[in-house]
C-alpha positions as a LaTeX table, in Angstrom:
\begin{tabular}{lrrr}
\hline
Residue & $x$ (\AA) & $y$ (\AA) & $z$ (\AA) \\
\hline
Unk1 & 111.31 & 89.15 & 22.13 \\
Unk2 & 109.74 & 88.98 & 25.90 \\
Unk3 & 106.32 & 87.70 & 24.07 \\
Unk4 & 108.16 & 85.30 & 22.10 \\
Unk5 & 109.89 & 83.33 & 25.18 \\
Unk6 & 106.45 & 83.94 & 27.25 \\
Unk7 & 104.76 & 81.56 & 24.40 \\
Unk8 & 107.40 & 78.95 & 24.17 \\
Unk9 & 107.35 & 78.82 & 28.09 \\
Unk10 & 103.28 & 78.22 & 27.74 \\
Unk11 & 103.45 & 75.96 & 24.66 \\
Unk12 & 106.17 & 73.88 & 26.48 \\
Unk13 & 103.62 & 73.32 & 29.44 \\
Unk14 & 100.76 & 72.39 & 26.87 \\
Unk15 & 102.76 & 70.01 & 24.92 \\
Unk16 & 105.03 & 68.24 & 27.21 \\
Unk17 & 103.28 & 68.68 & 30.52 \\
Unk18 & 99.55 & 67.57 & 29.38 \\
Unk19 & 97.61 & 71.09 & 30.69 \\
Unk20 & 94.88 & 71.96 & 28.20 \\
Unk21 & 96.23 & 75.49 & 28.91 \\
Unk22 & 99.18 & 77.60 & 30.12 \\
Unk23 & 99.60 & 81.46 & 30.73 \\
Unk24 & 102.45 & 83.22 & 31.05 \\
Unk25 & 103.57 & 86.63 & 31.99 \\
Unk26 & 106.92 & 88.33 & 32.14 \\
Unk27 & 108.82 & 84.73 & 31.76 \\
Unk28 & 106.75 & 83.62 & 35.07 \\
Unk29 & 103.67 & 80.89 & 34.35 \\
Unk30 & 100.46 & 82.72 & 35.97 \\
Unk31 & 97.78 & 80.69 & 35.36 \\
Unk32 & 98.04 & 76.23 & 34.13 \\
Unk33 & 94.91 & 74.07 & 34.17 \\
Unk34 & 94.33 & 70.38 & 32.88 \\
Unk35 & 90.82 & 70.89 & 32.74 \\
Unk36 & 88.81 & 70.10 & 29.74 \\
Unk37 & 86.36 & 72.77 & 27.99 \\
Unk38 & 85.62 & 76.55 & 29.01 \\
Unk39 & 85.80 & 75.71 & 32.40 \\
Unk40 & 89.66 & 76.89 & 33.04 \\
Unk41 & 89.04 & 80.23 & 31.30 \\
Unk42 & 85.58 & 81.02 & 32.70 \\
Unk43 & 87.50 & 79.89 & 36.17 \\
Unk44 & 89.96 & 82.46 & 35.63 \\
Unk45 & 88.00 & 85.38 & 34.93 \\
Unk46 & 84.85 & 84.14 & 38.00 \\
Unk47 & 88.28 & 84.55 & 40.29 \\
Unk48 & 89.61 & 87.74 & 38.54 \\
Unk49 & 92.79 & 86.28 & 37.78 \\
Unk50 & 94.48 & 88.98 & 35.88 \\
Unk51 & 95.36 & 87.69 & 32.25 \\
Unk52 & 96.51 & 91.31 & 31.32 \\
Unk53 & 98.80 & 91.16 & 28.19 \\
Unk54 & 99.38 & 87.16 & 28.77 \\
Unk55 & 100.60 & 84.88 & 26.49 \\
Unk56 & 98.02 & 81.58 & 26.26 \\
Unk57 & 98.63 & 78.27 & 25.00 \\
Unk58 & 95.53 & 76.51 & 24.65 \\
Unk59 & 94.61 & 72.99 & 22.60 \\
Unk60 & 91.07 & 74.10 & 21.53 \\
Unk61 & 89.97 & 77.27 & 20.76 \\
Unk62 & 86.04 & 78.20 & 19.66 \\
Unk63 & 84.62 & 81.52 & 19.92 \\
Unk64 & 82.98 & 81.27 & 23.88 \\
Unk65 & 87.11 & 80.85 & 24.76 \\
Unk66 & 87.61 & 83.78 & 22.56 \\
Unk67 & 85.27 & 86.19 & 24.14 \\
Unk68 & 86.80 & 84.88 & 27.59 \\
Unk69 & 90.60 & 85.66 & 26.58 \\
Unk70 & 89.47 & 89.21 & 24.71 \\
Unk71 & 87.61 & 89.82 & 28.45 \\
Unk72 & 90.77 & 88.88 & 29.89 \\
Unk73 & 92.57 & 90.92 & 27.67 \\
Unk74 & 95.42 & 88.76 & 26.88 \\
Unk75 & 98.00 & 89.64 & 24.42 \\
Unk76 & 98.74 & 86.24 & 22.00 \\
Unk77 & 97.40 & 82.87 & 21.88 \\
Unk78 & 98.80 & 79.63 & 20.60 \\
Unk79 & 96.56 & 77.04 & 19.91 \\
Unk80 & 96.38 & 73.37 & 18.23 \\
Unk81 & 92.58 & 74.06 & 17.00 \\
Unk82 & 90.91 & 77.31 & 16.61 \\
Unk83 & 87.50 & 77.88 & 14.82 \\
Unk84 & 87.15 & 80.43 & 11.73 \\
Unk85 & 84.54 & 82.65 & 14.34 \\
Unk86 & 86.95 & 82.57 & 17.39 \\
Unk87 & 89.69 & 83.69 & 15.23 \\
Unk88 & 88.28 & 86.27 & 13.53 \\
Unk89 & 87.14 & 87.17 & 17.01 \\
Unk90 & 90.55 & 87.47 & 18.64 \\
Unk91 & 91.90 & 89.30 & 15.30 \\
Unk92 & 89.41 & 91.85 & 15.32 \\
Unk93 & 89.86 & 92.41 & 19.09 \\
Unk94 & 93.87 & 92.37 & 18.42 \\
Unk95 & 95.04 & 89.14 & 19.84 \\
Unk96 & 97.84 & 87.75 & 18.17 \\
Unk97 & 96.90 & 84.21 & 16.95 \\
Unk98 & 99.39 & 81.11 & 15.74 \\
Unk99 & 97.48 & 77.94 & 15.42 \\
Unk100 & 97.91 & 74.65 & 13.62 \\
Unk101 & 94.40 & 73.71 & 12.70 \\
Unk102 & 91.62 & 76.17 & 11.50 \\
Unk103 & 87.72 & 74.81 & 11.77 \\
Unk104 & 84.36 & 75.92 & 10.53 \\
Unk105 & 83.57 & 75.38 & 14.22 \\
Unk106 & 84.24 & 73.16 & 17.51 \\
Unk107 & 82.72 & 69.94 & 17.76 \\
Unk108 & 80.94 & 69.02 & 21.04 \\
Unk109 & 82.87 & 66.27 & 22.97 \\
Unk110 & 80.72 & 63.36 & 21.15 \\
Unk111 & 81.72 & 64.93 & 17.57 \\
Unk112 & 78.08 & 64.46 & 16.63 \\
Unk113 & 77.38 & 68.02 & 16.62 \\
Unk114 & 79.03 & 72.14 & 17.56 \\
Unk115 & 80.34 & 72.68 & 20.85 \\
Unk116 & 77.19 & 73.74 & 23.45 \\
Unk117 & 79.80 & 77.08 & 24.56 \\
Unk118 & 80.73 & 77.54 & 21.06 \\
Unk119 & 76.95 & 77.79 & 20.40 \\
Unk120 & 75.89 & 80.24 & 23.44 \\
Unk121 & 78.96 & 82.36 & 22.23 \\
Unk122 & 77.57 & 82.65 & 18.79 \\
Unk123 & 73.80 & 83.88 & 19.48 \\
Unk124 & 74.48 & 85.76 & 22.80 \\
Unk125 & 73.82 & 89.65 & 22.69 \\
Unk126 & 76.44 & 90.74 & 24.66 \\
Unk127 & 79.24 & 89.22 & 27.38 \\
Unk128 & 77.03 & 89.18 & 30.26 \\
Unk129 & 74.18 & 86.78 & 29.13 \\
Unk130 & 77.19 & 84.66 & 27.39 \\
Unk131 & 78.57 & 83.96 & 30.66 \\
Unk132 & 75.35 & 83.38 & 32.55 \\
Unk133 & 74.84 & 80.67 & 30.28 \\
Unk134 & 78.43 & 79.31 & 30.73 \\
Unk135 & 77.51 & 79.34 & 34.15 \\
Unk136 & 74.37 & 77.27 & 34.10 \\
Unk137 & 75.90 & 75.06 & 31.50 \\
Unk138 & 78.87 & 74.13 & 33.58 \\
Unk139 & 76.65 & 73.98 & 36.95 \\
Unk140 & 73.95 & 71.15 & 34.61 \\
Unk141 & 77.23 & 69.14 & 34.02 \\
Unk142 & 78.22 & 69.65 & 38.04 \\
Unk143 & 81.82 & 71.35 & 37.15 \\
Unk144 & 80.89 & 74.26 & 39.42 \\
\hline
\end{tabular}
């Protein structure tokens, strides 16, 4: 029951307040960003905010977000658009998923093409050099 008002509390803040993504924890919001992209969830896991058993509502999920909410280890995620890899992802890793849209993948912000993050996400080896690229990526486009 606890889970279920922790998501309505996040989806509220995604639908109605315009933040790309909401967290919430034990009916109290812990994390809210407006920012576009990976850069709120890489933000919260460079400043070790702790996600632990969270409840995320997010617009748009692909599989780099994924690997960032499994590292997080939240516990359910809401979400307008999720891609087919990011949710098998967050099922295999036991996140609870609800969505409204499911894609073959994310489109990059021009929709001529896949998401850069959802492309580092897909042929990393392992979480470390995934979010070294993250890093670079968002540092070339001067978010960081």
């Amino acid at each position: 029951m606890k889970e279920i008002i922790n998501l309505n509390i996040a989806i509220k803040l995604r639908d109605n307040k315009g933040y790309t993504i909401a967290v919430t924890k034990d009916k109290e919001v812990i994390y809210k960003s407006k920012s576009k992209g990976i850069l709120p969830l890489y933000l919260a896991y460079e400043n070790n905010i702790k996600l632990d058993d969270a409840s995320v509502a997010d617009k748009v999920v692909g599989k780099g977000a994924a690997m960032l909410m499994v590292k997080l280890n939240i516990k359910e995620l809401d979400t307008i658009i999720i891609s087919k890899p990011a949710l098998r992802y967050l099922q295999d890793n036991n996140v609870v998923v609800s969505y409204a849209r499911l894609s073959d993948y994310i489109a990059n912000r021009n929709k001529d093409g896949k998401c850069p993050v959802e492309t580092m996400a897909e042929t990393s080896l392992d979480f470390d050099a995934f979010i070294s690229g993250v890093k670079q990526f968002l540092k070339r486009l001067e978010l960081i």
